[in-house]
C-alpha positions as CSV (number, residue, x, y, z in Angstrom):
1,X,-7.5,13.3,19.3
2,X,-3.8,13.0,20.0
3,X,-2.0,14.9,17.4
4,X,1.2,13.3,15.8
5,X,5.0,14.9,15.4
6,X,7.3,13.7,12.9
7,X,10.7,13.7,14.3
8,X,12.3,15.2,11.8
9,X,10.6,18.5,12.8
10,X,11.6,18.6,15.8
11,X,15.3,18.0,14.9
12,X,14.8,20.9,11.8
13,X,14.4,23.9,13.9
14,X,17.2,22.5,16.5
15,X,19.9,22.2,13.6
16,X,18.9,25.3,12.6
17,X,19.4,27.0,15.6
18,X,22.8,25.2,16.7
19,X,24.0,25.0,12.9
20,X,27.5,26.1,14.2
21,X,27.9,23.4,16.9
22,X,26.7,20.6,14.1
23,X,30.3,19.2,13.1
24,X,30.8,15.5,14.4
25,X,27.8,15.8,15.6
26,X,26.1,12.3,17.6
27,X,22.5,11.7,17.9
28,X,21.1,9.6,20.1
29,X,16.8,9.4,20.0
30,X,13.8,8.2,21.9
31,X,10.2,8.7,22.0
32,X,7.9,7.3,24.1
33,X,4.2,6.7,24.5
34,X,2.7,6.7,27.8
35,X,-0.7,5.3,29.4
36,X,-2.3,8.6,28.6
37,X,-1.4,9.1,25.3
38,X,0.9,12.0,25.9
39,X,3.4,11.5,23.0
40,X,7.0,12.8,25.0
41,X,10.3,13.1,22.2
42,X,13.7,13.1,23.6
43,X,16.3,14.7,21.3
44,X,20.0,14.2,23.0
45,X,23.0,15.2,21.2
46,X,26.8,15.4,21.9
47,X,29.1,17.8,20.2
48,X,32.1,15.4,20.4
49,X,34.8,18.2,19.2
50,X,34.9,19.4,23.0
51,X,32.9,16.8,24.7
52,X,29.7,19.1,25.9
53,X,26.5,17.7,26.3
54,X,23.3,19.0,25.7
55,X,19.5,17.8,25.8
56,X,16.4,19.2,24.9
57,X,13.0,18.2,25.8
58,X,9.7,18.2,24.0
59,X,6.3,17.2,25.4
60,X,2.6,17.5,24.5
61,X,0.2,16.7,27.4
């Protein structure tokens, strides 16, 4: 049985751990399902003080 993720924490630990990069911070998220039911999360986010983007990538196969 496919286990389930709440968003939230994923996005917990990743504030946490880029707390000082957080100001005017942008989120922009996606998850997706796929035939298999491998449950994939997305988290991109954009630090719009100095314009650097970063993603990070989650997956459960």
């Amino acid at each position: 049985m496919q286990d389930v993720f709440v968003l939230e924490d994923f996005l917990r630990p990743l504030e946490e751990d880029h707390a000082h990069l957080m100001e005017e911070r942008v989120y922009n998220t996606s998850a997706a399902i796929d035939t298999n039911d491998s449950f994939v999360s997305y988290v991109h986010w954009r630090d719009t003080t100095d314009s650097n983007v970063m993603a990070k990538e989650w997956g459960e196969t």
